[in-house]
C-alpha positions in Angstrom: 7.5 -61.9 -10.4 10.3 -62.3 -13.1 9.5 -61.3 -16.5 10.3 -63.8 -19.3 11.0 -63.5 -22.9 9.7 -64.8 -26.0 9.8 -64.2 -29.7 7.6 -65.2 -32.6 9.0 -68.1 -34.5 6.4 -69.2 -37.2 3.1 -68.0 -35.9 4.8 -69.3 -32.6 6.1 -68.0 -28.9 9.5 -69.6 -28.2 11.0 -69.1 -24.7 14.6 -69.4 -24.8 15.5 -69.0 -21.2 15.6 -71.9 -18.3 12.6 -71.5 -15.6 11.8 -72.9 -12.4 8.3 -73.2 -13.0 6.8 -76.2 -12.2 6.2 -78.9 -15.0 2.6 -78.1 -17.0 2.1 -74.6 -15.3 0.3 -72.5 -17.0 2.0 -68.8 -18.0 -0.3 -65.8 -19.6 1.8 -63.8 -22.0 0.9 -60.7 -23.3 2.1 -58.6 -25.5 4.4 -55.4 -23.8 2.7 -53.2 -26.3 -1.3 -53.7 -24.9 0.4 -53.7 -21.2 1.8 -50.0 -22.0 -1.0 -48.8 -23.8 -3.6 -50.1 -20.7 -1.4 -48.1 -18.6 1.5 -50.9 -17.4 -1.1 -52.8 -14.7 -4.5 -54.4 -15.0 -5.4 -52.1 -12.2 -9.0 -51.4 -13.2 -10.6 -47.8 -13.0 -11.6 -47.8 -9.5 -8.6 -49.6 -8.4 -6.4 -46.9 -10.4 -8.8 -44.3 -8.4 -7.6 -45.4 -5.4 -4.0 -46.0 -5.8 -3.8 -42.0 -7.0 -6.0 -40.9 -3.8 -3.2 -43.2 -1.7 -0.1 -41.9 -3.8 -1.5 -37.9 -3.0 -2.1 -38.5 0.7 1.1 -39.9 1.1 2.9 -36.8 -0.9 0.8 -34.7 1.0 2.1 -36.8 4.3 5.5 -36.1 2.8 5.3 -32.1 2.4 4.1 -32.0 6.0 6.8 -34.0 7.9 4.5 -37.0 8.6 6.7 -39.8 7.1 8.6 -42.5 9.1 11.8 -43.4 7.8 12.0 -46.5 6.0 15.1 -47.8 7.8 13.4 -47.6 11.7 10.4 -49.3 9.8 13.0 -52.2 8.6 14.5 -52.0 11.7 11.4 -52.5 14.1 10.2 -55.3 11.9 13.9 -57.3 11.8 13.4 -56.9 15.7 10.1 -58.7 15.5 11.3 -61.2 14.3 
């Protein structure tokens, strides 16, 4: 996803910036300020709940010398191809 950029011209968003976008798409904005303050995701609380219970495993995983390095996991899927 590529972040765009807008300012507030008249009670209005302008985008200055070319897209790709296809003509009459639809784009949400919202404001970086709300996105920060809900924590930088829409994740919601059970989402969040497990995203942390992943993230601990997998430092736990780390401390005990149960990762696989990401290059032989790179370099088993470019083999697959």
């Amino acid at each position: 996803m590529h972040a765009h950029h807008a300012r507030v011209r008249n009670g209005r968003l302008v985008l200055d910036e070319p897209t790709d976008r296809p003509e009459g798409d639809l784009v949400e904005l919202v404001p970086l300020d709300e996105v920060l303050a809900s924590g930088g995701d829409d994740l919601d609380r059970a989402e969040r709940a497990a995203l942390h219970q992943e993230l601990e495993a997998s430092i736990l995983e780390s401390k005990t010398g149960q990762l696989i390095d990401a290059e032989d996991v790179l370099a088993e899927l470019r083999a697959q191809r």
